[in-house]
KOLBA-34970 format. One line per field, with one value per residue (C-alpha): x, z, y; residue in one letter; residue number from 1. Coordinates in nm, 4 decimals, padded with zeros to 6 digits. Example, Ala and Ser with C-alpha at 12.3 -4.5 7.8 and 13.67 -1.06 7.14 Angstrom:
KOLBA-34970
u <- [01.2300  01.3670] $
w <- [00.7800  00.7140] $
v <- [-00.4500  -00.1060] $
residu <- [a  s] $
num <- [1  2] $
//
This chain:
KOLBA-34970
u <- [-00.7742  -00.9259  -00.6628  -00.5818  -00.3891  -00.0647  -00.0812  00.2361  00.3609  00.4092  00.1066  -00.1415  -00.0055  -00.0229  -00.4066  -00.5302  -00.3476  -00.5939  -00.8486  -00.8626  -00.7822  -01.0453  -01.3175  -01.2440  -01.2065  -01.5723  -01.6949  -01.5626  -01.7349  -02.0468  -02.0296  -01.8809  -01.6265  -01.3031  -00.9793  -00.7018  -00.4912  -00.7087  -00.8285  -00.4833  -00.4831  -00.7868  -00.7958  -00.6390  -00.5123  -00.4117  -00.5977  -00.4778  -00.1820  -00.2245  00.0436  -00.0975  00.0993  -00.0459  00.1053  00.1427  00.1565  00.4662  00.5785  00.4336  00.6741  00.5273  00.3590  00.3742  00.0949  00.0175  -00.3209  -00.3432  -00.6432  -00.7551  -00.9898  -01.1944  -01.2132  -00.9645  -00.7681  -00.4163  -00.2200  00.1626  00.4074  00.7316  00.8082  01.1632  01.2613  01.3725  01.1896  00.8554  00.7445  00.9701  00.8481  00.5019  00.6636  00.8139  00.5163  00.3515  00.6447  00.6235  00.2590  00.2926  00.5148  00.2546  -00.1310  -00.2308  -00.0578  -00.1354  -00.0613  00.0082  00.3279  00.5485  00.8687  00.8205  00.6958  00.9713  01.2398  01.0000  01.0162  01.3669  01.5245  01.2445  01.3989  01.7591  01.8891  01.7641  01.9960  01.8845  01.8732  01.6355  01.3842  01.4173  01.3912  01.1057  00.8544  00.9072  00.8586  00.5081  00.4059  00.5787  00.4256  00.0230  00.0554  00.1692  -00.1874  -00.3776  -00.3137  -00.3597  -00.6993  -00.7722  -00.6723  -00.7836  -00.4637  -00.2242  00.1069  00.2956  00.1183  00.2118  00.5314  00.5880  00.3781  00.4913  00.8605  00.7309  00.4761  00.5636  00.7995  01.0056  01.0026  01.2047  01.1056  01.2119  01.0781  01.0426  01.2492  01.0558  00.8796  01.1519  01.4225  01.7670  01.9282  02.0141  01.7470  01.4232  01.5960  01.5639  01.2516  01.1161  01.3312  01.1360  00.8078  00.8692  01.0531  00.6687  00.4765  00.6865  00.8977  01.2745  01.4827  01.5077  01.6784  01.8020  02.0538  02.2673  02.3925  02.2418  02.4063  02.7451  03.1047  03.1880  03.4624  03.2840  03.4965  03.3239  03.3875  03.4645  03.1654  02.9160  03.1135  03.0726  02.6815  02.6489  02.7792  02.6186  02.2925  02.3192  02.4778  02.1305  01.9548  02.2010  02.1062  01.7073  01.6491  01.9071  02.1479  01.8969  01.8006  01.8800  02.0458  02.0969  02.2357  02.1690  02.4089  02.3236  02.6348  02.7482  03.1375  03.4282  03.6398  03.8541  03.5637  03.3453  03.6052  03.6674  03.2649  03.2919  03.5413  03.3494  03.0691  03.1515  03.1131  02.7272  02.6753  02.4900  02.3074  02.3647  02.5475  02.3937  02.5019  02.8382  03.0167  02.8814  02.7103  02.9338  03.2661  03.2142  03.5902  03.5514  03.2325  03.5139  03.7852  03.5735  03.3749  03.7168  03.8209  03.5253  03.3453  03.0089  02.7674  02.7268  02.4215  02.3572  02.1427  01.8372  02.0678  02.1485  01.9534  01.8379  02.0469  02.3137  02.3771  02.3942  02.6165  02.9586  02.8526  02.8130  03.1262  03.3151  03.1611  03.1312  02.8329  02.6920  02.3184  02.1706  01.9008  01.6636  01.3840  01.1193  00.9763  01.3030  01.5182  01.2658  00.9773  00.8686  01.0234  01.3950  01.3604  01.3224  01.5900  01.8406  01.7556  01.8126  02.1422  02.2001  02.1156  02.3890  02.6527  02.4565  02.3785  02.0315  01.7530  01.6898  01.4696  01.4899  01.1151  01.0919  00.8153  00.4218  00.1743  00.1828  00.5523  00.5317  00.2952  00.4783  00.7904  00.5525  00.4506  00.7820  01.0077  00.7206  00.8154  01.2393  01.4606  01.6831  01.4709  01.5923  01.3487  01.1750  01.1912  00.8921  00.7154  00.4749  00.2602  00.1770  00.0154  -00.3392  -00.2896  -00.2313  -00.5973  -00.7356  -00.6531  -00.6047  -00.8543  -00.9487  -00.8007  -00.4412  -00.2284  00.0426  00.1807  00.5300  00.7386  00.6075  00.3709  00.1763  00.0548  -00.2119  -00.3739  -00.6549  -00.6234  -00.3481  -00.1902  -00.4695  -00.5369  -00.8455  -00.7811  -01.0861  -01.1669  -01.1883  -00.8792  -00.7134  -00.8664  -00.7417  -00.4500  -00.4389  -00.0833  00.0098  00.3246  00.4163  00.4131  00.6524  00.9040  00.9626  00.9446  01.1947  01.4434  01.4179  01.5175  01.7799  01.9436  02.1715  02.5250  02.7011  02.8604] $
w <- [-03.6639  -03.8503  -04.0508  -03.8939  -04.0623  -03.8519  -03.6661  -03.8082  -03.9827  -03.8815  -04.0861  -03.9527  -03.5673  -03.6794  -03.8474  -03.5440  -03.2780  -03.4569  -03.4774  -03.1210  -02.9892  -03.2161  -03.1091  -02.7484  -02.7920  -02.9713  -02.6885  -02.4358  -02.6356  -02.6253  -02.2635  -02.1986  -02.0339  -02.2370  -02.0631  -01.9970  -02.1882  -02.5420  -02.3992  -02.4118  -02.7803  -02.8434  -02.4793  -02.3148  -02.5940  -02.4851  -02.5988  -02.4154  -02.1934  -01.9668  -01.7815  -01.4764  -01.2560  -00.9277  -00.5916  -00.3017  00.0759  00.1642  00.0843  -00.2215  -00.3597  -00.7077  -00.8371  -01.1850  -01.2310  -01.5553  -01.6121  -01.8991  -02.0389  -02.2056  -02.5029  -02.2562  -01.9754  -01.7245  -01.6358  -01.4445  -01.2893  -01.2209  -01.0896  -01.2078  -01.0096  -01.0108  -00.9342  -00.9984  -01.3299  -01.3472  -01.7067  -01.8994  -01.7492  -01.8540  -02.1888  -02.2280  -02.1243  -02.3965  -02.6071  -02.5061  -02.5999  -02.9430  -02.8898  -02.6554  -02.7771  -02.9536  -02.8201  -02.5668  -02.1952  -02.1435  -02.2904  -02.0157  -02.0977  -02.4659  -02.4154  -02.2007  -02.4318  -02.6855  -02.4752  -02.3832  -02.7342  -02.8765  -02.6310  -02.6986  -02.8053  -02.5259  -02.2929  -02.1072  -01.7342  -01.5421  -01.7347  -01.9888  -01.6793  -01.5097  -01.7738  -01.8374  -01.5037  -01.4615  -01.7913  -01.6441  -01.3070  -01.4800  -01.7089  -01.4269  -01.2282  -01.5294  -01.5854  -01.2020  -01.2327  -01.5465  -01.3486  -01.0258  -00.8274  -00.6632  -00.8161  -00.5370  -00.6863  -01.0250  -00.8951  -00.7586  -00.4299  -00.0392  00.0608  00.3782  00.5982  00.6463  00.5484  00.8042  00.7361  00.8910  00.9419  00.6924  00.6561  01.0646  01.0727  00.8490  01.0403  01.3135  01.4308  01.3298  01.7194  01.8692  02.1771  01.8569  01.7172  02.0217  02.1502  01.7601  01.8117  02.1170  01.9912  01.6795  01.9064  02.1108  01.7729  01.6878  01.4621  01.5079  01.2586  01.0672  00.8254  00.8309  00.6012  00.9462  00.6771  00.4865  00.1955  00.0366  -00.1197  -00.4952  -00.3958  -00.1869  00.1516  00.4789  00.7299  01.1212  01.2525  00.9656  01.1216  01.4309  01.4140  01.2231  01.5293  01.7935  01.5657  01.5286  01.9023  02.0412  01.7983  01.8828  02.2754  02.2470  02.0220  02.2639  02.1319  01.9164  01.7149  01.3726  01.2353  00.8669  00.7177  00.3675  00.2293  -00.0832  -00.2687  -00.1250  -00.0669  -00.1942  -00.1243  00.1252  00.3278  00.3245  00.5114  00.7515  00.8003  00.8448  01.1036  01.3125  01.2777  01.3103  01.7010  01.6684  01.4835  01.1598  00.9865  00.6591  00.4966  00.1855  -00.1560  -00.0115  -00.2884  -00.6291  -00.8731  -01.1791  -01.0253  -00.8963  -00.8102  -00.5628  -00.3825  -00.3830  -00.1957  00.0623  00.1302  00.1966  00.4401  00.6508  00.8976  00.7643  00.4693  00.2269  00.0071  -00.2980  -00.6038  -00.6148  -00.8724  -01.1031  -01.3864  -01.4645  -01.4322  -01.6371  -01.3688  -01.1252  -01.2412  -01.1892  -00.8375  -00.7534  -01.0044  -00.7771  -00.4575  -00.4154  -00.1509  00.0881  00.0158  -00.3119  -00.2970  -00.6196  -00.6657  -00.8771  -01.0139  -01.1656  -01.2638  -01.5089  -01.2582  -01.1302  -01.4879  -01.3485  -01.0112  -01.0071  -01.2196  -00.9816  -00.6985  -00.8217  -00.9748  -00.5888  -00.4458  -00.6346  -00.4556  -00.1103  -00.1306  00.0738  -00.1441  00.0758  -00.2072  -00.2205  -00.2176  -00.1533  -00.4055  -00.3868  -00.2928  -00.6095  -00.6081  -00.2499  -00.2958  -00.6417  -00.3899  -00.1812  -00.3913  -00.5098  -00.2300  -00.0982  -00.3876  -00.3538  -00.0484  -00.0173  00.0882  00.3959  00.5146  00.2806  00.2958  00.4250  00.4977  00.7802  00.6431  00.3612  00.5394  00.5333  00.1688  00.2044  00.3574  00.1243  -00.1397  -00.1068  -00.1334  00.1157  00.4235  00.4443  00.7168  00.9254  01.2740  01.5142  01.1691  00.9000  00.6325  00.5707  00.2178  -00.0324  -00.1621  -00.3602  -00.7791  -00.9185  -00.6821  -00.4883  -00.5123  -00.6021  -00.7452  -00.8081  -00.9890  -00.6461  -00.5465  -00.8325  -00.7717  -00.4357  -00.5232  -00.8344  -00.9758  -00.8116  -01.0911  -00.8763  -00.5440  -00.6844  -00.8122  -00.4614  -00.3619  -00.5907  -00.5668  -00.1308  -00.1486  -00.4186  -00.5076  -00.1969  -00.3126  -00.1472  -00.3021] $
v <- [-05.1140  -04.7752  -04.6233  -04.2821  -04.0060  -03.9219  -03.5483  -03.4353  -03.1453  -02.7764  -02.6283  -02.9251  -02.8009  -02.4099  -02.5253  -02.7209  -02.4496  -02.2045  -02.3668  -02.4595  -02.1079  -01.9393  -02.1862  -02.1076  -01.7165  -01.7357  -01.9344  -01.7066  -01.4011  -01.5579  -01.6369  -01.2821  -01.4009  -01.3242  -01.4105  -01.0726  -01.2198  -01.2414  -00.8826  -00.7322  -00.6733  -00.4774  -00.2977  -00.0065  00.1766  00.5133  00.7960  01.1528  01.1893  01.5525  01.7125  01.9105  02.1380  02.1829  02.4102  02.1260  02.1638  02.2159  02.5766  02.5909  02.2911  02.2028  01.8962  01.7906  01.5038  01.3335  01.2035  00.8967  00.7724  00.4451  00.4003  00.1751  00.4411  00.3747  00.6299  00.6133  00.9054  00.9416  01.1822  01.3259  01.6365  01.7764  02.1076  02.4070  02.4624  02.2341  02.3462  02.2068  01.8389  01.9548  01.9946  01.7194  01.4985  01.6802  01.5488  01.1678  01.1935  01.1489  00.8485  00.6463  00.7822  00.4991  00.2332  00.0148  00.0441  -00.3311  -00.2602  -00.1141  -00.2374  -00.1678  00.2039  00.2852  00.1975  00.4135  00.7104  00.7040  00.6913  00.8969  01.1973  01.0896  01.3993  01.5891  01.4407  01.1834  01.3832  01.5655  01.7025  01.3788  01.0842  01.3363  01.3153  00.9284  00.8840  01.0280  00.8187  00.5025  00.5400  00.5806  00.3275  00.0824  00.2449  00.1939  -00.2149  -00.2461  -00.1084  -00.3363  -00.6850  -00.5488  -00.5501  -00.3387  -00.2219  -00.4657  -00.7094  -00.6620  -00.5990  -00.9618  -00.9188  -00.7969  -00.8857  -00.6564  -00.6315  -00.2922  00.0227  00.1702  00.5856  00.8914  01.2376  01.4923  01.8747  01.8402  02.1945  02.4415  02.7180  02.6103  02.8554  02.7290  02.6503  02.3381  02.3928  02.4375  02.1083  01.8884  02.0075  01.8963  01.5572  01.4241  01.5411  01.3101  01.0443  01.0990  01.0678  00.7148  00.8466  00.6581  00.8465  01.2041  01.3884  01.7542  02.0019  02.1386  02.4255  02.6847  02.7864  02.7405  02.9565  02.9637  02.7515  02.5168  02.5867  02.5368  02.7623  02.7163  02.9397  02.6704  02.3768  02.4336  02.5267  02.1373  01.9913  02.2039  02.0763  01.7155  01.7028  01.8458  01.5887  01.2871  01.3785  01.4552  01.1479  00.9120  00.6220  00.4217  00.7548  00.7545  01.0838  01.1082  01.4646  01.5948  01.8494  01.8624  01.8425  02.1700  02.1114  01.9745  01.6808  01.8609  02.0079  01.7263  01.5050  01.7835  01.7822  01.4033  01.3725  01.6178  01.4763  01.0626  01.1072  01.1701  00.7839  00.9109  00.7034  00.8431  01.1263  01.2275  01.3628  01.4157  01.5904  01.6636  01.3692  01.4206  01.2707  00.9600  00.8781  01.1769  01.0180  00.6660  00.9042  01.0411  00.6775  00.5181  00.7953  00.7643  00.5728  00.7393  00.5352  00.8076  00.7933  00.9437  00.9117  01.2431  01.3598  01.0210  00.9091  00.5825  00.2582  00.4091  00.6336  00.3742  00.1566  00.3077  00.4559  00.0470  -00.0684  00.1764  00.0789  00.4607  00.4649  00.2084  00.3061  00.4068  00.6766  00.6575  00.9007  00.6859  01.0554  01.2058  00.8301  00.6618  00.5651  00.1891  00.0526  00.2045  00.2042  -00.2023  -00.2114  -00.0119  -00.1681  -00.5352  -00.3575  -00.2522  -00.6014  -00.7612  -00.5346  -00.6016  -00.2223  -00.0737  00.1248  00.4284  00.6165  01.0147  01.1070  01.5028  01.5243  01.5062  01.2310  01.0206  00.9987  00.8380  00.6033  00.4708  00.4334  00.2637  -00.0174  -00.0755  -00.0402  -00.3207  -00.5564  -00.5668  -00.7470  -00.4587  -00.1954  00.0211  00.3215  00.5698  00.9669  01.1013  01.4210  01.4684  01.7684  01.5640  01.3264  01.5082  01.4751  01.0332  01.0342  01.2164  01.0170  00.6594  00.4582  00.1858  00.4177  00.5055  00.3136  00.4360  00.4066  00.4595  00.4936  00.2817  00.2469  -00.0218  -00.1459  -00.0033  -00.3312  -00.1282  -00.1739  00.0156  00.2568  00.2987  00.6582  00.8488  01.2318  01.4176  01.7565  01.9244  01.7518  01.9559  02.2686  02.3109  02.2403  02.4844  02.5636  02.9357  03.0231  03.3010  03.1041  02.8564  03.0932  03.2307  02.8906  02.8198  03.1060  03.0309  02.6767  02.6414  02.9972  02.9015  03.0490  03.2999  03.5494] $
residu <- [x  x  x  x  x  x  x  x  x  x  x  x  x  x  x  x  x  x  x  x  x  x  x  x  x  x  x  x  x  x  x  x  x  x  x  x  x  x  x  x  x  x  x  x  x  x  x  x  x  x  x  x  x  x  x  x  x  x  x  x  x  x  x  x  x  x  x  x  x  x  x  x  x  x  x  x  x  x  x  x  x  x  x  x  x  x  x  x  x  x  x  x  x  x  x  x  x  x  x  x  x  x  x  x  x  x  x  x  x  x  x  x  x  x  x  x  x  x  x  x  x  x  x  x  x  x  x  x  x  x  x  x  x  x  x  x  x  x  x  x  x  x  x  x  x  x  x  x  x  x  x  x  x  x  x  x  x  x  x  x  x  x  x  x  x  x  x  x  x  x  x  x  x  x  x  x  x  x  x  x  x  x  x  x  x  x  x  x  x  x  x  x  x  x  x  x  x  x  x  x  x  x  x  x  x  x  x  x  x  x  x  x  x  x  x  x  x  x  x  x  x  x  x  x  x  x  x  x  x  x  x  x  x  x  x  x  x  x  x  x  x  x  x  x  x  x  x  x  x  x  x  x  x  x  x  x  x  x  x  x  x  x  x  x  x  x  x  x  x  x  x  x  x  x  x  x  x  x  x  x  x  x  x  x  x  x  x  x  x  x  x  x  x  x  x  x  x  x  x  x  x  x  x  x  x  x  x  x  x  x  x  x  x  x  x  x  x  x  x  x  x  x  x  x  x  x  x  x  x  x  x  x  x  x  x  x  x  x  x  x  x  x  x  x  x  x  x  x  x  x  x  x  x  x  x  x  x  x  x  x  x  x  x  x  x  x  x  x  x  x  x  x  x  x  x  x  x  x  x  x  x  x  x  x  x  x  x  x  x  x  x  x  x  x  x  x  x  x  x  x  x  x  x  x  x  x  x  x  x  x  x  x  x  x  x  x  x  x  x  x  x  x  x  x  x  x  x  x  x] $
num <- [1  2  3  4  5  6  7  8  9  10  11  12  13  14  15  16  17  18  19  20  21  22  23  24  25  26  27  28  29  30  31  32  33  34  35  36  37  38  39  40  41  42  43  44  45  46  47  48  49  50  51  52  53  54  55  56  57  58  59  60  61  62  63  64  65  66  67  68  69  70  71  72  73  74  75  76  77  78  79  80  81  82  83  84  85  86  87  88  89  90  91  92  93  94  95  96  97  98  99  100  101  102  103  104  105  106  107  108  109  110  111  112  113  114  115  116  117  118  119  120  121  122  123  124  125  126  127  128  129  130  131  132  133  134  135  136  137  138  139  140  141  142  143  144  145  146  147  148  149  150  151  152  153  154  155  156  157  158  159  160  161  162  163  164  165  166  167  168  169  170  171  172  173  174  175  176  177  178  179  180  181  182  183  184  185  186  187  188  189  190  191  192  193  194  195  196  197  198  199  200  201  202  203  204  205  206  207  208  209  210  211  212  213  214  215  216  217  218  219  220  221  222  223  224  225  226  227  228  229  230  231  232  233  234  235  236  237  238  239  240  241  242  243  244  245  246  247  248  249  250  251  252  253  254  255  256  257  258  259  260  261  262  263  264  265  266  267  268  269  270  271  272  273  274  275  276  277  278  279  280  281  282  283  284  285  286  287  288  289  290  291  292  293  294  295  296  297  298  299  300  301  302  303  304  305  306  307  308  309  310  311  312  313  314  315  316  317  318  319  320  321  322  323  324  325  326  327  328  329  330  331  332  333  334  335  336  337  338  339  340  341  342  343  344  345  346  347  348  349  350  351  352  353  354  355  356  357  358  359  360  361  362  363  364  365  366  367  368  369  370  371  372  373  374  375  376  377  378  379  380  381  382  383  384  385  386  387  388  389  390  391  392  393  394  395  396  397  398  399  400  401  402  403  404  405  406  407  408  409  410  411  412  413  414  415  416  417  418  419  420  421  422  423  424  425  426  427  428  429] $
//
């Protein structure tokens, strides 16, 4: 029998191990066929990260895009609009960019942490979340495009066939009556639609008292809506953390006869014991979360069982990175994913992708106008019917923006300052 030396020994493993692996990388060079995984060291390192504000569609709402760029060419785009005040994001993307240019876009997990305690002192809100966000939401694009899948896919593939959406931004150009509101309701009950959203008030008091003549408008609102859209209509209300405790309850009670489906943003985001009181003093699911950042936000809202549906905007709370994150947070307390998504086209289709990839999604926010703007970008044809969305399996997040996409859409400073002062300058004095 031939006397064999024993294979034993860590450096003899570590040897052989690299042997092995080198002779099979050098093969695979030769052959041109080099595996992702021996790629992901050398490729997409990040070379330019470019904020872009752009005017959108609806009433001149802002955009703020990021555009990131590999070393080998690929380029991936984001989102993180918030508003009022879209500059600063473009700042601080400018910011971040000196954390990621030059590393490699592989690493999601690792350049998130990066960016988040590189803006620590900043705060870690609005402005902060926004501009990770966009970053988060291009780099997840970018390694799509380099394996040739969609985000979903990366994401851990399609818990749905499809995503239920309601109407919002159905009232602009609409006068403010209940007759307006339920000839709108049955001509999106006519186009498929099977649920909306609406603000039934205007504007608010210092001391954040409703009034009887407000009140009574609200229910002379939703009542028209409750009877043009019939039993099975869903009717969710967004008051955008306008009133008080006291008030909000009185709002509640006159409006738990109508069956909504959701009452949003309830009282204001900083006290979340308040949000507890009015939940347990209500028939109503409140939903909150446009204005809470990241999972750290989250997690006393759920401790406290404060809501029954959590409302994540994957452009302003840390982007696909976060938003996963929340929502498996949510699933352990058996509470929905409703995402907030007011913003432009990118910041939909992220929500998209991921609200495709976790069990405890509910229906998505969604804007009509902007859907002009969905077949003009995605690539591979964008699909929608009666309500719902249907996946974007293209690489990445399926979207094509080109040079003359940008140009139409050029950012109008003065446009979005009226825009601005209209929408959220809503205190009365």
């Amino acid at each position: 029998m031939p006397n064999r030396k024993p294979f034993c020994g860590t450096s003899s493993r570590r040897s052989f191990l690299q042997q092995f692996s080198g002779g099979l990388t050098a093969g695979l060079l030769a052959a041109g066929q080099l595996p992702v995984w021996a790629q992901a060291d050398s490729s997409l390192k990040i070379t330019k990260v470019e904020p872009i504000l752009l005017t959108g569609v609806r009433g001149y709402g802002p955009w703020v895009f990021v555009r990131v760029e590999t070393a080998d060419g690929i380029v991936g785009w984001g989102e993180g609009t918030n508003f009022p005040g879209v500059q600063p994001i473009a700042t601080a993307i400018k910011n971040l960019s000196h954390v990621v240019i030059g590393e490699q876009a592989w690493d999601i997990e690792k350049l998130w942490n990066k960016m988040y305690r590189y803006m620590y002192y900043n705060g870690m809100g609005g402005i902060v979340l926004a501009a990770i966000s966009a970053i988060d939401i291009a780099l997840y694009d970018i390694v799509g495009k380099k394996l040739g899948v969609s985000v979903t896919k990366l994401l851990g593939g399609n818990v749905h066939q499809k995503l239920r959406v309601y109407a919002n931004g159905w009232t602009e150009g609409v006068t403010k009556n209940p007759e307006t509101y339920a000839r709108r309701t049955k001509e999106l009950v006519a186009k498929g639609y099977t649920g909306c959203k609406f603000d039934p008030f205007s504007s608010t008091s210092f001391n954040r008292e409703i009034g009887q003549p407000e009140l009574r408008e609200a229910v002379a609102l939703v009542k028209a809506i409750r009877e043009a859209g019939g039993p099975d209509y869903d009717i969710a209300i967004d008051v955008h953390a306008r009133w008080n405790t006291k008030s909000t309850l009185e709002i509640l009670r006159a409006l738990e006869p109508y069956r909504l489906f959701f009452y949003e943003e309830a009282v204001p985001p900083e006290n979340v014991p308040a949000m507890v009181e009015v939940q347990r003093n209500t028939n109503v699911p409140l939903a909150t979360g446009e204005r809470i950042f990241g999972r750290h936000g989250f997690r006393e809202l759920l401790e406290k069982q404060a809501v029954r549906i959590v409302q994540p905007d994957i452009a302003r709370t840390g982007g696909i990175t976060e938003f996963k994150k929340i929502a498996a947070m949510a699933d352990t307390y058996y509470v929905p994913v409703a995402p907030h998504n007011p913003n432009g086209p990118i910041c939909t289709i992220a929500s998209m992708h991921a609200c495709f990839s976790i069990p405890n999604f509910l229906i998505l926010e969604f804007f009509e106008p902007d859907e002009a703007v969905f077949k003009e970008i995605v690539v591979g044809g964008w699909r929608a019917d009666t309500g719902a969305v249907y996946p974007i399996n293209s690489p990445g997040l399926g979207i094509n923006i080109t040079n003359e996409f940008l140009a139409k859409h050029k950012f109008d400073e003065a446009k979005t300052t009226e825009f601005e002062l209209r929408i959220f300058n809503t205190i009365n004095r």
